[in-house]
TIVEXZA-498546 format. One record per atom (N, C-alpha, C): residue in one letter; atom name; y negated, z negated, x. Coordinates in steps of 0.2 Angstrom, whole numbers. Last residue first. Example, Ala and Ser with C-alpha at 12.3 -4.5 7.8 and 13.67 -1.06 7.14 Angstrom:
// TIVEXZA-498546
<r resn="S" name="N" north="11" up="-35" east="64"/>
<r resn="S" name="CA" north="5" up="-36" east="68"/>
<r resn="S" name="C" north="0" up="-39" east="64"/>
<r resn="A" name="N" north="28" up="-39" east="66"/>
<r resn="A" name="CA" north="22" up="-39" east="62"/>
<r resn="A" name="C" north="16" up="-39" east="66"/>
//
This chain:
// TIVEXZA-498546
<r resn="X" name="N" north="-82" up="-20" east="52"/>
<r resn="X" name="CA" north="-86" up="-21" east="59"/>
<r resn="X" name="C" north="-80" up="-18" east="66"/>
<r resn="X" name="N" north="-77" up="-12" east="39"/>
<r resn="X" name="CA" north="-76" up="-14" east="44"/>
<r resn="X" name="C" north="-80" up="-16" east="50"/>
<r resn="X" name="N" north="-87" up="-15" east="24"/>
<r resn="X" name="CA" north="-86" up="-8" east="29"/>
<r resn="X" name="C" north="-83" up="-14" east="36"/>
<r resn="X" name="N" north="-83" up="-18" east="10"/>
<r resn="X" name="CA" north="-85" up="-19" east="15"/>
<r resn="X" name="C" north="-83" up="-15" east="19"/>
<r resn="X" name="N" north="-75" up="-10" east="-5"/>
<r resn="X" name="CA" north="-79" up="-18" east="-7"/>
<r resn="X" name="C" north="-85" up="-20" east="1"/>
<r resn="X" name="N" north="-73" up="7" east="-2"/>
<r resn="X" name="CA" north="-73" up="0" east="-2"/>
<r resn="X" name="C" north="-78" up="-5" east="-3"/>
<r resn="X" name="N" north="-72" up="18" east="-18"/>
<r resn="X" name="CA" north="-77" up="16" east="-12"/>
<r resn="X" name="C" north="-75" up="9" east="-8"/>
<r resn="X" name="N" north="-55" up="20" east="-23"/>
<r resn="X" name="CA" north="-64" up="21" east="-23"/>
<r resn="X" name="C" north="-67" up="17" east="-18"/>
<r resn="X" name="N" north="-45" up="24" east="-21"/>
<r resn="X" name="CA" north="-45" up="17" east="-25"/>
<r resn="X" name="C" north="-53" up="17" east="-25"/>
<r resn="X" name="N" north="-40" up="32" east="-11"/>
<r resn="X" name="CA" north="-38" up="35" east="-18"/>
<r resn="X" name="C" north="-40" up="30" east="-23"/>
<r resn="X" name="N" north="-53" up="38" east="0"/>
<r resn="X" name="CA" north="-51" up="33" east="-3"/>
<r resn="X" name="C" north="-48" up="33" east="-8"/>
<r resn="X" name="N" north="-58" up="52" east="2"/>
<r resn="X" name="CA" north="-53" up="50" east="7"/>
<r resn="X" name="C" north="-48" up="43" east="4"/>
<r resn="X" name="N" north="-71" up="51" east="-11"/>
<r resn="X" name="CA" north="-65" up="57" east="-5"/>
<r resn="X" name="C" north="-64" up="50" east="-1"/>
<r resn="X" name="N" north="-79" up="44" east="-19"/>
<r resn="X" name="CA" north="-71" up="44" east="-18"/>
<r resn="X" name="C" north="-69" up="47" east="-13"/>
<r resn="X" name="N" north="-92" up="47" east="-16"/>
<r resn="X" name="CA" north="-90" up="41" east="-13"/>
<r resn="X" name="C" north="-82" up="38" east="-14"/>
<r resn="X" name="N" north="-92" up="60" east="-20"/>
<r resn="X" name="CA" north="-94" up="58" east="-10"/>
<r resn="X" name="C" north="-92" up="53" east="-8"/>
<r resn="X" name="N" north="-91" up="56" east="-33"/>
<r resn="X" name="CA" north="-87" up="61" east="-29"/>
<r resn="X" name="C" north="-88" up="60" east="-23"/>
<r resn="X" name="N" north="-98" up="52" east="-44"/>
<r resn="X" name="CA" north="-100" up="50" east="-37"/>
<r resn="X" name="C" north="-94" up="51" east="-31"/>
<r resn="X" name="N" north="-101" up="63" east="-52"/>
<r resn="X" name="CA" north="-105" up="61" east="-48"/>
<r resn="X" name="C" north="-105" up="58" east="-45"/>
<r resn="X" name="N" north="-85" up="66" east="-55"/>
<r resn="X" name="CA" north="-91" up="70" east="-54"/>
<r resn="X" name="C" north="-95" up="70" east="-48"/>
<r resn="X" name="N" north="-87" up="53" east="-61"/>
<r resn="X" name="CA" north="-81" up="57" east="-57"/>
<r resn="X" name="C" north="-86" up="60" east="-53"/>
<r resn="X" name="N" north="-94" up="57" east="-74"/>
<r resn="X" name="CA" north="-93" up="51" east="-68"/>
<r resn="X" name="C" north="-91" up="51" east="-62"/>
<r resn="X" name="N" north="-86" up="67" east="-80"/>
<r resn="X" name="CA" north="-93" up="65" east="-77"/>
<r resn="X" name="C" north="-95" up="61" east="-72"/>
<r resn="X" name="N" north="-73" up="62" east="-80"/>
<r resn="X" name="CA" north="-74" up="68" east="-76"/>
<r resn="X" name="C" north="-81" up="67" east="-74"/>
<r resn="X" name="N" north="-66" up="50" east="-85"/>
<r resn="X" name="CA" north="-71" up="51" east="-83"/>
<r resn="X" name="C" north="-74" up="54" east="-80"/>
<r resn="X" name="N" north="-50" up="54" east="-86"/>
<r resn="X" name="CA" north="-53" up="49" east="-92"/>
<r resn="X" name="C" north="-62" up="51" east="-91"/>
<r resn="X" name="N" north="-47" up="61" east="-74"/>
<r resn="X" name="CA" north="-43" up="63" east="-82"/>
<r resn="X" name="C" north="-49" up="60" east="-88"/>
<r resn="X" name="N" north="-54" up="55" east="-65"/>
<r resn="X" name="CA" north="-55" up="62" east="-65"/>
<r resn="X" name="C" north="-53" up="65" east="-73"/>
<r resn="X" name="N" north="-45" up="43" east="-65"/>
<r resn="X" name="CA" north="-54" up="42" east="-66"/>
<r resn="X" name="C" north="-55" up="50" east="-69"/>
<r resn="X" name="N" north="-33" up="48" east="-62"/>
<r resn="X" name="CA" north="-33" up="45" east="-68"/>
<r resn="X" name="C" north="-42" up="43" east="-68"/>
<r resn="X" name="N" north="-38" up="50" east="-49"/>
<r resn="X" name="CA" north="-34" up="57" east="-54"/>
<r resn="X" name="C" north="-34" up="55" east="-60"/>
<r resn="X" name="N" north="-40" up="38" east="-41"/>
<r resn="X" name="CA" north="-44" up="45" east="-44"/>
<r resn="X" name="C" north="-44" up="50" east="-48"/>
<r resn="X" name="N" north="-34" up="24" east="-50"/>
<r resn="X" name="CA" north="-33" up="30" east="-46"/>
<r resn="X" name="C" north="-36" up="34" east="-47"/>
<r resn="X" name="N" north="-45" up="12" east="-54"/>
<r resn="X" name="CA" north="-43" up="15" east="-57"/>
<r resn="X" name="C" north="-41" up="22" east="-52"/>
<r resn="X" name="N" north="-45" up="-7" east="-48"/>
<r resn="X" name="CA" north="-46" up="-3" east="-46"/>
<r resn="X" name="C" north="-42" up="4" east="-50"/>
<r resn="X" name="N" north="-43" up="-20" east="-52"/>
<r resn="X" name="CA" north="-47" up="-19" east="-54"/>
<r resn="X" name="C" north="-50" up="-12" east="-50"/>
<r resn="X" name="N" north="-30" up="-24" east="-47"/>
<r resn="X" name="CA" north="-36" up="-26" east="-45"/>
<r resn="X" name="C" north="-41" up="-24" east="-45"/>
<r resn="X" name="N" north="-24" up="-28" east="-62"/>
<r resn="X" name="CA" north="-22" up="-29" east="-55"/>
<r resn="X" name="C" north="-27" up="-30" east="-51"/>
<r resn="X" name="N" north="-27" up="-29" east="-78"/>
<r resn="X" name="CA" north="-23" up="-35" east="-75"/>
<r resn="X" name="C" north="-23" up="-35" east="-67"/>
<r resn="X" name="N" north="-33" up="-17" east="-77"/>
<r resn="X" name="CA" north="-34" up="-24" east="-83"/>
<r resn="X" name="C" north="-33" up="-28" east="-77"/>
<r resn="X" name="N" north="-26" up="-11" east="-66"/>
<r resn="X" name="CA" north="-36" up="-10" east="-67"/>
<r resn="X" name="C" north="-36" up="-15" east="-72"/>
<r resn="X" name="N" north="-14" up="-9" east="-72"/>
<r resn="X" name="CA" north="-18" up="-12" east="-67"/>
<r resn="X" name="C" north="-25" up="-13" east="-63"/>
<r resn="X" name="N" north="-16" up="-1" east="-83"/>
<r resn="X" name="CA" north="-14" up="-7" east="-84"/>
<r resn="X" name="C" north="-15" up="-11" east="-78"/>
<r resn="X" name="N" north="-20" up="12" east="-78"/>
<r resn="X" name="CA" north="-25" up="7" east="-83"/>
<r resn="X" name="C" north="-24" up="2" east="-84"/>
<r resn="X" name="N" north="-10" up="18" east="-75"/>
<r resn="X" name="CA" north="-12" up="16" east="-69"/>
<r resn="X" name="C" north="-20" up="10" east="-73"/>
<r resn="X" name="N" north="-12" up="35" east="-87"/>
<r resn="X" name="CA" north="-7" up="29" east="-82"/>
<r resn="X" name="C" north="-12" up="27" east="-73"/>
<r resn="X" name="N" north="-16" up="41" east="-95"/>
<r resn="X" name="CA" north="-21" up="34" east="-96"/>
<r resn="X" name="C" north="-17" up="29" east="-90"/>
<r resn="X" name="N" north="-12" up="53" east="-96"/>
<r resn="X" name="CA" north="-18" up="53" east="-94"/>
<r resn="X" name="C" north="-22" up="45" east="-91"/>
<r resn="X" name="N" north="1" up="48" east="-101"/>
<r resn="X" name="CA" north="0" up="52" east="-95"/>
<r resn="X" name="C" north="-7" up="51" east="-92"/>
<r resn="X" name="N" north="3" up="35" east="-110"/>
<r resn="X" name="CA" north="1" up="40" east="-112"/>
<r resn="X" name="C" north="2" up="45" east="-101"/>
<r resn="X" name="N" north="8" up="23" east="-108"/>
<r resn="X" name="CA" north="11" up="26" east="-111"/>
<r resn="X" name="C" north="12" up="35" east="-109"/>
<r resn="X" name="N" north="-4" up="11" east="-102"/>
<r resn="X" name="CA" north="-1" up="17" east="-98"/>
<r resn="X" name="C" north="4" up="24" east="-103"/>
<r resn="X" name="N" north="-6" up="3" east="-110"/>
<r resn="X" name="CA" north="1" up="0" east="-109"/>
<r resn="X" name="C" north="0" up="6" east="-103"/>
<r resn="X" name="N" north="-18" up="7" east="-116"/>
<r resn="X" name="CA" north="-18" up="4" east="-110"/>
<r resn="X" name="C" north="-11" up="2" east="-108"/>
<r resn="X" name="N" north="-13" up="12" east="-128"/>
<r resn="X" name="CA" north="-17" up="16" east="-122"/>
<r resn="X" name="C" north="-19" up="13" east="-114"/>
<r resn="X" name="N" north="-9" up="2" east="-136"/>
<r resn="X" name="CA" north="-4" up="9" east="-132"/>
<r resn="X" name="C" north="-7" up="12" east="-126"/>
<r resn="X" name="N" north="-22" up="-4" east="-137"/>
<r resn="X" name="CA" north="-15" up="-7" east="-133"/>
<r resn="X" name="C" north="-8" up="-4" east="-131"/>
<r resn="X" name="N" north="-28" up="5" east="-146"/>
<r resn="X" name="CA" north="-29" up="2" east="-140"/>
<r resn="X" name="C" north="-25" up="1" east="-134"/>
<r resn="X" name="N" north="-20" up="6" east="-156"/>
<r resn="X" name="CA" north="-18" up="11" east="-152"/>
<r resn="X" name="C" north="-23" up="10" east="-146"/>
<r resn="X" name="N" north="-20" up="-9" east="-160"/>
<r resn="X" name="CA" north="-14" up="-6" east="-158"/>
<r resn="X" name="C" north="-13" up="1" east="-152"/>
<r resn="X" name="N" north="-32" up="-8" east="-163"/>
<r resn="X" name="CA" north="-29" up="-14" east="-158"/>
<r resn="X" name="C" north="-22" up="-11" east="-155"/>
<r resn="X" name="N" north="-34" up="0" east="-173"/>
<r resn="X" name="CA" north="-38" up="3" east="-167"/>
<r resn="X" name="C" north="-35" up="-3" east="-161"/>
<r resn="X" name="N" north="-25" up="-7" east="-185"/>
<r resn="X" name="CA" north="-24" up="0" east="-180"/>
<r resn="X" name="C" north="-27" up="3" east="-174"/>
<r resn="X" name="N" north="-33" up="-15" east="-186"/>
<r resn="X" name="CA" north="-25" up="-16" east="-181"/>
<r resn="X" name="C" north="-24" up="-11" east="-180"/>
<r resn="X" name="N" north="-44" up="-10" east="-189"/>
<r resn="X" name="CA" north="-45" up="-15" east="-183"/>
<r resn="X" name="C" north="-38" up="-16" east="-181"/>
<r resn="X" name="N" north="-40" up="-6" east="-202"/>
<r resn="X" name="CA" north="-41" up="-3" east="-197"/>
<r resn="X" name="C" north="-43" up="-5" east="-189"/>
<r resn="X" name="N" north="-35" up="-16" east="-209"/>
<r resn="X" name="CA" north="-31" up="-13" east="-206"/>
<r resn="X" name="C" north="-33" up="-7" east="-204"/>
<r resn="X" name="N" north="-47" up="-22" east="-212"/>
<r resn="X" name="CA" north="-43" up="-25" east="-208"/>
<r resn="X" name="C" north="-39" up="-21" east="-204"/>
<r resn="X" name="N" north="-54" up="-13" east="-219"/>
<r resn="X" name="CA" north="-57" up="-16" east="-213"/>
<r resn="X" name="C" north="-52" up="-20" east="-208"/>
<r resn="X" name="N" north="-47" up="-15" east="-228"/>
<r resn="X" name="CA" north="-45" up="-9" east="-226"/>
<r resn="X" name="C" north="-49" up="-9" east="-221"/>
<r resn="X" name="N" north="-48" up="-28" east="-233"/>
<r resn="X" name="CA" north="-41" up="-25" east="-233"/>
<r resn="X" name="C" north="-40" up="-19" east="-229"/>
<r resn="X" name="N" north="-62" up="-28" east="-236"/>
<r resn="X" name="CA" north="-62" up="-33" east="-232"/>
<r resn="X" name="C" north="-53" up="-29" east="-228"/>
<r resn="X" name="N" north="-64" up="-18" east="-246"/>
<r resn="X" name="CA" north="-69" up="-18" east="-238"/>
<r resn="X" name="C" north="-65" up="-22" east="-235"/>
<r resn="X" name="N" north="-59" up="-26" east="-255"/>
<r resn="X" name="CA" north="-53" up="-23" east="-252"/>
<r resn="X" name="C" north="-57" up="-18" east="-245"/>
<r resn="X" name="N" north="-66" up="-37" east="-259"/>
<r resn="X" name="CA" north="-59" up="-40" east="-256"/>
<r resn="X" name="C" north="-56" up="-34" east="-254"/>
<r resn="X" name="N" north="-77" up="-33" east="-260"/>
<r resn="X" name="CA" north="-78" up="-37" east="-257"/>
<r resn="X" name="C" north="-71" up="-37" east="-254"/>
<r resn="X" name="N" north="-73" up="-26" east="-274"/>
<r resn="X" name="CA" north="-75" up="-22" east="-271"/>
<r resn="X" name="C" north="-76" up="-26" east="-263"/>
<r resn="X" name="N" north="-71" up="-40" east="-282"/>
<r resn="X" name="CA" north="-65" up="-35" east="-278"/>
<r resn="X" name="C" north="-68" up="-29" east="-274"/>
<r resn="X" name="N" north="-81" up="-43" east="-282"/>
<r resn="X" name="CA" north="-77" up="-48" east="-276"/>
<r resn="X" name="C" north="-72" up="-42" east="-275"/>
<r resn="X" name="N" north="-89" up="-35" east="-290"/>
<r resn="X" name="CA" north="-91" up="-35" east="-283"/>
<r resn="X" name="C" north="-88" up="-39" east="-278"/>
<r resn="X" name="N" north="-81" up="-36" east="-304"/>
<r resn="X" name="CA" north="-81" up="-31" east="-298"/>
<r resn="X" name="C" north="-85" up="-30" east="-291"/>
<r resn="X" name="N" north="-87" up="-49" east="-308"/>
<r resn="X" name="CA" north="-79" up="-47" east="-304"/>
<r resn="X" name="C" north="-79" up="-41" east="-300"/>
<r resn="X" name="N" north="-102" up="-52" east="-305"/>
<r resn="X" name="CA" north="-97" up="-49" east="-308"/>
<r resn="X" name="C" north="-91" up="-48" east="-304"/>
<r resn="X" name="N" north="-106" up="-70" east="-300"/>
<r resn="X" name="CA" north="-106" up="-62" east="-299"/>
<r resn="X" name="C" north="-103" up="-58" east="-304"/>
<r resn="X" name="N" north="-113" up="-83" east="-299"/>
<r resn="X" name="CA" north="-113" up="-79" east="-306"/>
<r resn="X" name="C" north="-114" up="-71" east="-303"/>
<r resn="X" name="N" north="-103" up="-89" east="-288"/>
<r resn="X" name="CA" north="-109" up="-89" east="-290"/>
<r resn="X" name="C" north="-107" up="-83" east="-296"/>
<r resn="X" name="N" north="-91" up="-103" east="-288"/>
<r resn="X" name="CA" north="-93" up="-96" east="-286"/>
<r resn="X" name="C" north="-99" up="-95" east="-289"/>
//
Protein backbone atom coordinates (compact mmCIF):
# COMPACT_ATOMS: atom_id res chain seq x y z
CA UNK A 1 0.00 0.00 0.00
CA UNK A 2 1.34 3.43 -0.48
CA UNK A 3 2.40 5.63 2.37
CA UNK A 4 -1.06 7.06 3.23
CA UNK A 5 -2.59 7.72 6.41
CA UNK A 6 -5.19 5.55 7.69
CA UNK A 7 -7.61 8.08 7.81
CA UNK A 8 -7.86 8.43 4.09
CA UNK A 9 -8.62 4.55 3.47
CA UNK A 10 -11.24 4.83 5.85
CA UNK A 11 -12.61 7.94 4.66
CA UNK A 12 -12.05 5.88 1.17
CA UNK A 13 -13.91 2.73 2.67
CA UNK A 14 -17.11 4.30 3.92
CA UNK A 15 -17.60 6.93 0.44
CA UNK A 16 -17.31 3.64 -0.94
CA UNK A 17 -20.40 2.04 1.77
CA UNK A 18 -22.66 4.76 1.55
CA UNK A 19 -22.21 5.21 -2.26
CA UNK A 20 -23.19 1.69 -2.26
CA UNK A 21 -26.14 1.71 -0.61
CA UNK A 22 -27.43 4.41 -2.15
CA UNK A 23 -27.16 2.89 -5.63
CA UNK A 24 -29.46 0.08 -4.18
CA UNK A 25 -31.59 2.15 -3.04
CA UNK A 26 -31.95 4.28 -6.31
CA UNK A 27 -32.07 0.45 -7.98
CA UNK A 28 -34.58 -0.43 -6.03
CA UNK A 29 -36.98 2.33 -6.13
CA UNK A 30 -36.14 2.28 -9.79
CA UNK A 31 -37.35 -1.13 -10.04
CA UNK A 32 -40.50 -0.30 -8.02
CA UNK A 33 -41.16 2.25 -10.38
CA UNK A 34 -41.16 0.41 -13.33
CA UNK A 35 -42.86 -2.64 -11.91
CA UNK A 36 -45.96 -0.18 -12.56
CA UNK A 37 -46.72 -0.36 -8.67
CA UNK A 38 -47.25 3.14 -8.51
CA UNK A 39 -50.62 4.59 -10.26
CA UNK A 40 -48.87 7.14 -12.23
CA UNK A 41 -46.10 4.83 -13.65
CA UNK A 42 -48.69 1.96 -14.71
CA UNK A 43 -48.03 0.57 -18.26
CA UNK A 44 -43.88 1.39 -18.01
CA UNK A 45 -43.31 -2.12 -17.76
CA UNK A 46 -44.45 -2.55 -21.23
CA UNK A 47 -42.74 0.20 -22.75
CA UNK A 48 -39.39 -1.74 -21.24
CA UNK A 49 -40.13 -4.97 -22.08
CA UNK A 50 -43.43 -4.65 -24.77
CA UNK A 51 -43.60 -2.53 -27.54
CA UNK A 52 -42.05 0.06 -26.56
CA UNK A 53 -45.12 2.12 -26.54
CA UNK A 54 -46.16 4.47 -23.27
CA UNK A 55 -50.34 5.14 -22.91
CA UNK A 56 -51.25 8.61 -23.22
CA UNK A 57 -52.42 9.14 -19.80
CA UNK A 58 -49.51 7.64 -18.41
CA UNK A 59 -47.11 10.15 -20.90
CA UNK A 60 -49.46 13.00 -19.74
CA UNK A 61 -48.83 11.88 -15.88
CA UNK A 62 -44.94 11.50 -16.30
CA UNK A 63 -44.26 14.06 -19.28
CA UNK A 64 -46.88 16.71 -19.49
CA UNK A 65 -44.45 18.95 -21.37
CA UNK A 66 -43.84 16.71 -23.72
CA UNK A 67 -47.14 15.71 -23.86
CA UNK A 68 -48.17 18.97 -24.47
CA UNK A 69 -46.14 19.40 -27.35
CA UNK A 70 -46.68 17.00 -29.59
CA UNK A 71 -50.40 16.67 -28.67
CA UNK A 72 -51.53 16.79 -32.52
CA UNK A 73 -49.67 13.83 -32.95
CA UNK A 74 -51.37 11.72 -30.03
CA UNK A 75 -55.04 12.54 -30.57
CA UNK A 76 -56.98 9.64 -31.79
CA UNK A 77 -53.98 7.14 -31.23
CA UNK A 78 -53.83 5.88 -27.44
CA UNK A 79 -50.11 4.39 -28.43
CA UNK A 80 -48.86 7.64 -30.34
CA UNK A 81 -48.04 8.38 -33.61
CA UNK A 82 -47.87 5.52 -36.04
CA UNK A 83 -44.56 3.79 -37.04
CA UNK A 84 -46.33 4.04 -41.20
CA UNK A 85 -49.22 5.36 -42.73
CA UNK A 86 -51.42 2.95 -44.66
CA UNK A 87 -51.31 3.01 -48.38
Amino acid sequence: LPATPQWVFLIAIRIHIYGAWIAIIALCLHAFAGLGVLHTHCGLLGAMFGDGTVPVRTARTLWPGWTQKNLHDLKGNPHGPPSHTPS
